[in-house]
Short mmCIF file of the C-alpha atoms (twelve columns), coordinates in Angstrom:
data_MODEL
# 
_entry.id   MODEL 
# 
loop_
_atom_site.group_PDB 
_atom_site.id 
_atom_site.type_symbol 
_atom_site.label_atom_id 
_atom_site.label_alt_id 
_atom_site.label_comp_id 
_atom_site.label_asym_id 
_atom_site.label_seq_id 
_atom_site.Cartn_x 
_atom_site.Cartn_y 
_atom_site.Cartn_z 
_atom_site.pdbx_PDB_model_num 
ATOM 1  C CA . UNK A 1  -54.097 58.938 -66.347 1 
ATOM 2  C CA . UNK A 2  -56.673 57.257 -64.106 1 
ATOM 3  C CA . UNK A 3  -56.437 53.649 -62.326 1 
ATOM 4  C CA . UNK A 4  -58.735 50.812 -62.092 1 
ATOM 5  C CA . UNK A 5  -59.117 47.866 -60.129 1 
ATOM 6  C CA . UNK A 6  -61.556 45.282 -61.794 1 
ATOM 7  C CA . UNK A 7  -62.811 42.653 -59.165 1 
ATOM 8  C CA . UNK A 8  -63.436 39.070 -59.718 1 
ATOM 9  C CA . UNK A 9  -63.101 36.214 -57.811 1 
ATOM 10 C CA . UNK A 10 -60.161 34.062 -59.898 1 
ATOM 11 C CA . UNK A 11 -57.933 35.672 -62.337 1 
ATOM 12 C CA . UNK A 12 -59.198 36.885 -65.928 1 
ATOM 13 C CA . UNK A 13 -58.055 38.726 -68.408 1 
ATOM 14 C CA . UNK A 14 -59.542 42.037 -68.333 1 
ATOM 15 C CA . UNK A 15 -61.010 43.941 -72.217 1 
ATOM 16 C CA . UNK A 16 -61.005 47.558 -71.688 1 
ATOM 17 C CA . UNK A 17 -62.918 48.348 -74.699 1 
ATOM 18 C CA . UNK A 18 -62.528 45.768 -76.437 1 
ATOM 19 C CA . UNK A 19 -58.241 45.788 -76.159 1 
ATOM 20 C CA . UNK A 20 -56.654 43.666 -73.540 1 
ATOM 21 C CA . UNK A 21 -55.489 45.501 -70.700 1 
ATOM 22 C CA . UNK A 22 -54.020 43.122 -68.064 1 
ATOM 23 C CA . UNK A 23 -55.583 40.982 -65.443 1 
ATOM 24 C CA . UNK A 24 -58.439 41.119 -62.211 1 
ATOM 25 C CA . UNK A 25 -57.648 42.150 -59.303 1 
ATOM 26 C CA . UNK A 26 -54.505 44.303 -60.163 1 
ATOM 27 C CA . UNK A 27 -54.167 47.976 -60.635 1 
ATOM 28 C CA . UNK A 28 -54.771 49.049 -64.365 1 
ATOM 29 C CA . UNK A 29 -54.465 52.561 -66.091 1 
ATOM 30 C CA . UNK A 30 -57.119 53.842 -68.197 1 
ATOM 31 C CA . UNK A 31 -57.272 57.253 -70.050 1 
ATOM 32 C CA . UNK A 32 -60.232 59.148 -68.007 1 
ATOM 33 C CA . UNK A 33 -63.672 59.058 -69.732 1 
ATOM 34 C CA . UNK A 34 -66.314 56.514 -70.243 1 
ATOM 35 C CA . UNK A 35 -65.078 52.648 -71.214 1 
ATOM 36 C CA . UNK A 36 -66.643 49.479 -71.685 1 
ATOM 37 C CA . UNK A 37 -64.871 46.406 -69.183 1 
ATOM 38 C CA . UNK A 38 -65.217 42.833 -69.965 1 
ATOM 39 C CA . UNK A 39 -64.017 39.696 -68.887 1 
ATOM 40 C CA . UNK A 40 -63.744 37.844 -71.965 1 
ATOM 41 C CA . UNK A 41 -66.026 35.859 -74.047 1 
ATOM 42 C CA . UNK A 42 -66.730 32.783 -71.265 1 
ATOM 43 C CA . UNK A 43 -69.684 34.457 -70.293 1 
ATOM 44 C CA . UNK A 44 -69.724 32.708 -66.932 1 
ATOM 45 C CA . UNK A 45 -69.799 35.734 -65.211 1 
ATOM 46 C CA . UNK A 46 -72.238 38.793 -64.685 1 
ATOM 47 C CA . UNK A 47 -72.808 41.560 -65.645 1 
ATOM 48 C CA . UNK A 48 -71.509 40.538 -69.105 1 
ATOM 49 C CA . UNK A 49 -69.681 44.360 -69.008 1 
ATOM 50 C CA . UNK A 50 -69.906 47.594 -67.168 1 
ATOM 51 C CA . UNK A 51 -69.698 50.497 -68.921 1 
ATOM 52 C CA . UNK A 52 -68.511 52.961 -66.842 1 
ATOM 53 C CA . UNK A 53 -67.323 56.864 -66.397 1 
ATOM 54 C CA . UNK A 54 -63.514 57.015 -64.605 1 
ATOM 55 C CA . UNK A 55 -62.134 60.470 -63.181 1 
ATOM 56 C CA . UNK A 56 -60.664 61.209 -60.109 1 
ATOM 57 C CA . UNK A 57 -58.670 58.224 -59.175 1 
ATOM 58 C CA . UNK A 58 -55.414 57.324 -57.883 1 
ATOM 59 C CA . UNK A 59 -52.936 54.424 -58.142 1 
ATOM 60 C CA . UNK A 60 -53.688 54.218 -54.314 1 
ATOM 61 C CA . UNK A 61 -56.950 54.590 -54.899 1 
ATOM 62 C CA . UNK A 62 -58.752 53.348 -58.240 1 
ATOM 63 C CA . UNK A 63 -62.260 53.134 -59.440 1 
ATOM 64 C CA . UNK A 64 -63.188 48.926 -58.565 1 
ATOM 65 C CA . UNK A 65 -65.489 47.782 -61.151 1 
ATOM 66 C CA . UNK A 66 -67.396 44.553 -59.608 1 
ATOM 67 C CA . UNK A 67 -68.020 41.232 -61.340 1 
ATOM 68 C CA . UNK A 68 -68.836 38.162 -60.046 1 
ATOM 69 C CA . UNK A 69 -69.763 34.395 -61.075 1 
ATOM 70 C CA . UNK A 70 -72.591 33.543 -62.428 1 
ATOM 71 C CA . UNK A 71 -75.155 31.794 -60.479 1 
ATOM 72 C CA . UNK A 72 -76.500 28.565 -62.573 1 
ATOM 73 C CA . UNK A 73 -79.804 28.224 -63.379 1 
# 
């Protein structure tokens, strides 16, 4: 089991390919390998998903998988 921590300013559900998985900012488990993390389909955020290789984490220490808000045009 490997651990996650997907940043975002405000709290949003978080899609760990494609399934809901809980909620930014809080410590999630993933199985290790390659997944695709999303925010959701209000797209007011970038990137739109990170796709992204996890091994070697901890609950202490997780992989932290960055988005942030969108800047408007």
């Amino acid at each position: 089991m490997e651990y996650v921590k997907v940043i975002y300013p405000t709290k949003r559900m978080v899609y760990i390919d494609g399934d809901q998985n809980g909620y930014t900012n809080e410590v999630l488990r993933v199985d290790a390998g390659t997944h695709v993390f999303e925010l959701g389909s209000v797209l007011n955020f970038e990137p739109s998903f990170r796709r992204t290789t996890v091994k070697d984490t901890t609950v202490f220490e997780p992989l932290e998988i960055v988005f942030r808000p969108k800047e408007e045009e």
